[in-house]
N, C-alpha and C positions, 0 to 999 in steps of 0.2 A: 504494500500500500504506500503508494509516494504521492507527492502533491501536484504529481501526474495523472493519476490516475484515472480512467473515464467514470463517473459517478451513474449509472445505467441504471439503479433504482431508488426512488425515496419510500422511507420505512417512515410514518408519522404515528407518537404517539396520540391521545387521544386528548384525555384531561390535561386543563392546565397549557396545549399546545394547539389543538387545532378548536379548540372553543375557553373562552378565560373564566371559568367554572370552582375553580379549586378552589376559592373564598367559599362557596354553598358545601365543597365537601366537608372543610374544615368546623364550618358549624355544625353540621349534624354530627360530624366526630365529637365536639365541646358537648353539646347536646346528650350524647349516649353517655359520654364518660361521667359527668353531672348526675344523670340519673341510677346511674352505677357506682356513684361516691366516688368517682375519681377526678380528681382536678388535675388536666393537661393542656397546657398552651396551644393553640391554633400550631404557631409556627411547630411544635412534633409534628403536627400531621401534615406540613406541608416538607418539611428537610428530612425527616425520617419514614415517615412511611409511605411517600407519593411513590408510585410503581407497584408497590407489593400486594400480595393477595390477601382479601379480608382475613384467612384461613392463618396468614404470617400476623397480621398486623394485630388481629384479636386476644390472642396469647403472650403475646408480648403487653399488649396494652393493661390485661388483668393481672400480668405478671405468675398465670397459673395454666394449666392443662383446661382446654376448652370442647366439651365432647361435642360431634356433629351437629347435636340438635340443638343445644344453645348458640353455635357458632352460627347456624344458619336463620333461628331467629331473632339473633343480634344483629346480623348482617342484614339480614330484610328491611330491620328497625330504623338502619343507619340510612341506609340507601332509598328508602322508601321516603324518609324525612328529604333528604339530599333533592332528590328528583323533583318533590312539592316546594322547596327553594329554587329551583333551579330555574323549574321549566319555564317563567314567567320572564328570565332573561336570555333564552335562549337563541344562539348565534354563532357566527362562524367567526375567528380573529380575524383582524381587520389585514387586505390583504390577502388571504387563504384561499378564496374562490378564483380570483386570478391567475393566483401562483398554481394553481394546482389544473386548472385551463390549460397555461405553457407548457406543464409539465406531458400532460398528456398529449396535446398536440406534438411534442418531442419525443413521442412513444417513448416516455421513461417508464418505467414498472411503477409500481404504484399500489402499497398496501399498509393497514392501520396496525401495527402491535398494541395492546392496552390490557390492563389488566383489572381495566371497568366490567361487572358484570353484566349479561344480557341484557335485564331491563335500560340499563346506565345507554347500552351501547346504542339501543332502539330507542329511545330518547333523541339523542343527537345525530345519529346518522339518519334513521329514516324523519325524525323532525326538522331538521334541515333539509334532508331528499338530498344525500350526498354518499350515500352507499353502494352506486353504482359506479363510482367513479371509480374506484379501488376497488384492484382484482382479488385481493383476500385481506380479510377481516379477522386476524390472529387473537385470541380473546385469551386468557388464563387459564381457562380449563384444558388447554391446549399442550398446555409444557407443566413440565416440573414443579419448577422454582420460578419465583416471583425477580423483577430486577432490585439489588442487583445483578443477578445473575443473567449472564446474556443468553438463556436460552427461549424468548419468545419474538429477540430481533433476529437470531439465526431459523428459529422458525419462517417467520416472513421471509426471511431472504429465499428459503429451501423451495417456499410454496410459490414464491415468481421464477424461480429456474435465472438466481443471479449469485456470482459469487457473493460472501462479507466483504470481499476486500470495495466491490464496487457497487457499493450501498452508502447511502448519507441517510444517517434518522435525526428528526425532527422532536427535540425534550426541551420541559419545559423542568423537571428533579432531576437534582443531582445520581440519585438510583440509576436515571434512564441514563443520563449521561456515561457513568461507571459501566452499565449496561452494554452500552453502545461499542465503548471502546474495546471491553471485552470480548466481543463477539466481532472485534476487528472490522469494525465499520469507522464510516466518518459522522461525527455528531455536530451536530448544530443546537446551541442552548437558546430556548425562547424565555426572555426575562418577566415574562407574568409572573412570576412566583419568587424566584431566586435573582439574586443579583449576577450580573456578567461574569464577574471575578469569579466567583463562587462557580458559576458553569464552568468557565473557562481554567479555575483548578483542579475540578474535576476530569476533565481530557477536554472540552467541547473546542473543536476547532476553529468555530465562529460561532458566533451570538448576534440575537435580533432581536429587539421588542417585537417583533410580529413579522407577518410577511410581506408586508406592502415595504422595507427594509430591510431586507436581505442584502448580505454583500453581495458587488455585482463579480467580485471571483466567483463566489460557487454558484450562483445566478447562469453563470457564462459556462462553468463546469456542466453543470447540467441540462443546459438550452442549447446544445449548437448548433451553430449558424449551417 
């Protein structure tokens, strides 16, 4: 992977990146932990557990062993709250529908990694009507482990038929970023959530507030003339 290299697919997370959402997750997390007696700051759930699967993030949060059935309607609880925040702001980052036009007219590949659950996912992709635009939709229950571990952007890459090395993903956590680089991709940190610095010590090769801002190197990388 050099800074040659052709960029032939983008891998887009989901929250936090291709819609600025992650303030509505962070309340309904404050919200569950409250009625759970436990007080945790907003920022844990955006620097610590953004990427990870409910299934990671639940056991870690109570500090204890969490069996199927409470994890699932804890999980319901959080996410059902999140979606009734959410949906009344619901939109694409400003930018994204564009970017994602050139892209495909540039027959780039084009698929979502995210480790939002199903309802999460039908919310924003078929609520915006942008599901068909991306040839696969990589969700969590898909792979293993949650990022950071990079095994849900090497999934995406496997299911468009494109090496790691010539993939760019699209994060808005540090997890995804560590993710990314892991799985020997190129990353790009989107600043809704995390500061530049903080992407960009994580590996992120370039950073944007959004997409209507993009450096016009990786712009050029993956549009060519």
């Amino acid at each position: 992977m050099t800074a040659h290299t052709p960029l032939l697919a983008a891998i887009f997370d989901m929250d936090g990146t291709l819609v600025d959402n992650m303030r509505f997750h962070s309340e309904a997390w404050v919200s569950l932990s409250r009625r759970l007696g436990i007080e945790t700051a907003a920022e844990r759930f955006e620097r610590e557990f953004a990427g990870k699967k409910n299934e990671e993030i639940l056991p870690i949060l109570l500090d204890r062993h969490v069996s199927p059935e409470e994890l699932t309607q804890l999980a319901d609880e959080k996410e059902t709250h999140y979606r009734k925040l959410y949906a009344p702001h619901l939109s694409l980052l400003r930018g994204a529908e564009g970017f994602i036009a050139r892209l495909r007219s540039a027959e780039v590949r084009l698929a979502i990694a995210t480790a939002a659950p199903t309802g999460n996912r039908t919310l924003v992709l078929d609520g915006l009507g942008i599901r068909s635009l991306f040839e696969r939709i990589v969700g969590a229950e898909e792979v293993r482990r949650g990022k950071p571990a990079p095994d849900i952007f090497l999934a995406a890459a496997q299911s468009v038929g494109v090496e790691p090395s010539a993939c760019v993903v699209f994060e808005d956590a540090v997890n995804g970023i560590v993710a990314a680089r892991a799985a020997g991709m190129f990353a790009v940190g989107i600043t809704t959530t995390t500061p530049a610095e903080v992407l960009r010590e994580a590996g992120a090769h370039w950073t944007a507030a959004d997409f209507a801002t993009l450096p016009p190197e990786l712009e050029a990388r993956l549009i060519r003339a």
